[in-house]
C-alpha positions in Angstrom: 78.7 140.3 168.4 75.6 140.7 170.0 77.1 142.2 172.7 77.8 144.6 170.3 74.8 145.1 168.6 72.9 145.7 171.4 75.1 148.4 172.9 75.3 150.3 169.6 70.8 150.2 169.6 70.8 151.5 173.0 73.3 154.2 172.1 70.9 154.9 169.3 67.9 154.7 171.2 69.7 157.2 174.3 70.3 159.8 171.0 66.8 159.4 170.3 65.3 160.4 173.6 66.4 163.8 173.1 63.9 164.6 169.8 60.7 165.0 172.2 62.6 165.5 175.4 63.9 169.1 177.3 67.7 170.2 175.8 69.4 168.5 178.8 68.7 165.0 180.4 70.3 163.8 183.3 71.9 159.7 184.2 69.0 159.2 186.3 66.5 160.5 183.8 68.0 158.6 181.2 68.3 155.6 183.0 64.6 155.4 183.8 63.2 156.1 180.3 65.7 153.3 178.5 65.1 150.8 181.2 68.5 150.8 182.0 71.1 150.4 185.3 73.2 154.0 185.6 76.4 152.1 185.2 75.4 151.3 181.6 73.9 154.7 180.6 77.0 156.2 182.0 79.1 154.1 179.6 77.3 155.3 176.6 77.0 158.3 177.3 80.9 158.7 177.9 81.4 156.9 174.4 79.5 159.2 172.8 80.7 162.1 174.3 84.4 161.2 173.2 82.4 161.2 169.7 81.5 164.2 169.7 78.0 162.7 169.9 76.7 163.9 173.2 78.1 167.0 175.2 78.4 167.5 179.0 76.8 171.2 180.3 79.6 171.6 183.2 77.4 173.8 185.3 74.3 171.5 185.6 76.4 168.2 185.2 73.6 167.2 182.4 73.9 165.7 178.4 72.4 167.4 175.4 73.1 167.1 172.0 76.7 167.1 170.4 77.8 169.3 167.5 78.7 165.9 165.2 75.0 165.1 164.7 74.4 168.6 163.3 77.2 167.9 160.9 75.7 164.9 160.1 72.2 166.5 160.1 73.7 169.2 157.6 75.4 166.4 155.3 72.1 164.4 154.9 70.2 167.9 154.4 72.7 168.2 151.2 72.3 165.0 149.7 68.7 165.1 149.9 67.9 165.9 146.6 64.5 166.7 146.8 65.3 169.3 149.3 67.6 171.1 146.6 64.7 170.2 144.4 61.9 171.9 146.2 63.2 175.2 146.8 62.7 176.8 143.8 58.9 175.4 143.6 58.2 176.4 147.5 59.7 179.9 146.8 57.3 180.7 143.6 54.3 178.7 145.5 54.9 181.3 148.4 55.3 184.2 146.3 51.4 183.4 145.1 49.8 182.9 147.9 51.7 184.7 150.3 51.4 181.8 153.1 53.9 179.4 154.4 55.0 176.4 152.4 56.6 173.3 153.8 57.5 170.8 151.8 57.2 167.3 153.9 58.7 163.4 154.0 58.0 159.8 155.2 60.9 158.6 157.2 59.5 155.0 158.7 57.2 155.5 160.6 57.0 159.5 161.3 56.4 162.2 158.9 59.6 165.2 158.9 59.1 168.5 157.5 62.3 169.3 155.6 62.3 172.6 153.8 60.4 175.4 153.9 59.5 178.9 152.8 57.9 181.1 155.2 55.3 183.9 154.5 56.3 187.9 153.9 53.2 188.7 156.7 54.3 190.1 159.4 51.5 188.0 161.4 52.1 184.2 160.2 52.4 180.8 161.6 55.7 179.1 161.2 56.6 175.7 162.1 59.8 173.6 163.5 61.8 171.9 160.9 63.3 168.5 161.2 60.9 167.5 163.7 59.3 164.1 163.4 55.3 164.0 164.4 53.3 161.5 163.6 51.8 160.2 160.2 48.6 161.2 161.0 48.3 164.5 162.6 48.7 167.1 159.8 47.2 168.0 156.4 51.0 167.4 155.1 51.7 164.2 157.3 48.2 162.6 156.3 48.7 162.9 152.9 51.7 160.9 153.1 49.5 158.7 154.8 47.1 158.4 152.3 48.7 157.2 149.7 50.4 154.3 152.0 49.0 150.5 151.8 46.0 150.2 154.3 47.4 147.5 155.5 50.5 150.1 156.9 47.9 152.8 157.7 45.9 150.3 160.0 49.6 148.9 161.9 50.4 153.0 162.2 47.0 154.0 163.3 46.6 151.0 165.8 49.9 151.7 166.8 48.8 153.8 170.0 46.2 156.1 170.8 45.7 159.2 168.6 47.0 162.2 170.2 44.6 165.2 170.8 46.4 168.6 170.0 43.0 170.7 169.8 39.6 170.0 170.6 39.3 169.6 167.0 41.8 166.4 166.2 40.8 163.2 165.1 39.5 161.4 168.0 38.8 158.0 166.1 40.4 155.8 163.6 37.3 155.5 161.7 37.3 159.4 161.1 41.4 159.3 159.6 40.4 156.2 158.0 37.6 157.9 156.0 39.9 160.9 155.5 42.5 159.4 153.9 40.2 158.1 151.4 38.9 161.4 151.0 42.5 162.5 150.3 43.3 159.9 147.7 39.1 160.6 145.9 40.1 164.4 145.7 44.1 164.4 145.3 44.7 167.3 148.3 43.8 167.6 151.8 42.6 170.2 153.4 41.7 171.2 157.4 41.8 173.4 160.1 42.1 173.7 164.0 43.5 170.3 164.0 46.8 170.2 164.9 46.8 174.1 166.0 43.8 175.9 166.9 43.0 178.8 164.0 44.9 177.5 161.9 44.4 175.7 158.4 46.6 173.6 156.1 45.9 172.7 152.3 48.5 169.8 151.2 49.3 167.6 148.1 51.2 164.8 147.2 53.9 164.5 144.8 54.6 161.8 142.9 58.3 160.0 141.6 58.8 157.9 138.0 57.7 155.2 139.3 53.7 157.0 140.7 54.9 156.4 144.3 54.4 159.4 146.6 57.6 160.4 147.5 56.6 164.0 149.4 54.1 166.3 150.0 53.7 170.4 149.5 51.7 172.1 152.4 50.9 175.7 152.7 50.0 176.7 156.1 48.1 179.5 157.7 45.8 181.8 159.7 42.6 180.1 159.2 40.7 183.2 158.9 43.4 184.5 155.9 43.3 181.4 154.5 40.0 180.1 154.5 38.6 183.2 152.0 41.5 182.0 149.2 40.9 178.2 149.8 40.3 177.7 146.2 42.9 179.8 145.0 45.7 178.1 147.2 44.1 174.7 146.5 44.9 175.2 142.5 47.9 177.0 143.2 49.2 173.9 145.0 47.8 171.5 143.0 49.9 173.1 140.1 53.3 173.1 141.9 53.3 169.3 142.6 51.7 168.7 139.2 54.8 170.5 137.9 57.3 169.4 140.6 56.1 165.4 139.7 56.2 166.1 135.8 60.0 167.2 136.6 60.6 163.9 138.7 59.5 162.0 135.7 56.0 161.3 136.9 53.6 160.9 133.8 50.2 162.4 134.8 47.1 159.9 134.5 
């Protein structure tokens, strides 16, 4: 049984090295990043290949993702309810302030953005759905993080070094620390030129029945189109998870 258990992580773990890795990845590649002999990664990979897991390019003799996890991605996209639920709330928030809106979730360890609603401007900044990032490193992600135990925002902080993306980003734990608490004093969060360089996010949690957060609302854009309307998309925002937690059954403090 163990036997078994342990092939079935590392098949789980080889799926997983292709969500921050190039489209194709080779045995030998493969083999150095789980740690593991050829003969073994060639086994997996030919299980999940007859899955419909993993797929073989014939020209480059490579593996890259198969079709049956984006059935599977699809099928957990359509029982998500609060992906159904958002998209009537990003679509009006958008049509206000004319930015994109990204509605965003906790899953472990990693924050996921899972629905959005991108801006009518011609010139906008979009982002990559269904990609995790870490907990830390947006206005949308940190929220989520703000509203977590310290206790689990000290293990996911410690966890390894923060990651520049600009020269802007967090560069101690001691700054996110005292952000987070700024997040949870004001109920929003709100930056720029930290994960993407002119660029600023305004976010805001929303809240289930029983007060836990349970996702955030970001809108996202050009700093310097943003920035001028702060206040404006700060209320605006504010009043789609008020009324987005209100429908969940939150009762407001």
């Amino acid at each position: 049984m163990d036997q078994v258990l342990s092939s079935v992580r590392n098949g789980c773990r080889l799926l997983k090295m292709f969500l921050d890795s190039p489209k194709e990845l080779g045995v030998t590649e493969l083999s150095k990043k789980l740690q593991l002999s050829k003969g073994a990664v060639h086994k997996l990979l030919s299980t999940l290949e007859s899955e419909g897991f993993i797929r073989q390019n014939e020209k480059t003799k490579q593996y890259t993702l198969g079709y049956t996890l984006l059935e599977l991605g699809t099928k957990v996209l359509t029982n998500h309810d609060i992906v159904d639920f958002s998209k009537p709330f990003l679509t009006e928030l958008v049509s206000r302030v004319n930015e994109l809106a990204v509605l965003c979730v906790q899953d472990s360890k990693d924050a996921i953005y899972v629905a959005k609603e991108d801006s009518k401007h011609p010139i906008r900044f979009t982002v990559e759905s269904f990609r995790r990032f870490p907990l830390y490193s947006t206005t949308a992600a940190r929220v989520l993080l703000a509203y977590q135990p310290e206790s689990f925002q000290d293990e996911i902080l410690a966890e390894q070094p923060l990651k520049m993306y600009t020269p802007h980003s967090y560069t101690s734990i001691e700054e996110v620390k005292a952000d987070l608490q700024a997040i949870r004093e004001r109920g929003y969060e709100i930056s720029s030129n930290r994960r993407n360089t002119g660029v600023t996010g305004i976010a805001a949690p929303i809240f289930d029945s029983t007060g836990q957060v349970t996702a955030s609302i970001s809108v996202i854009g050009p700093t310097d189109r943003v920035m001028p309307k702060k206040e404006e998309i700060i209320q605006e925002t504010l009043a789609t998870v008020r009324d987005m937690s209100t429908q969940l059954g939150y009762r407001l403090p």
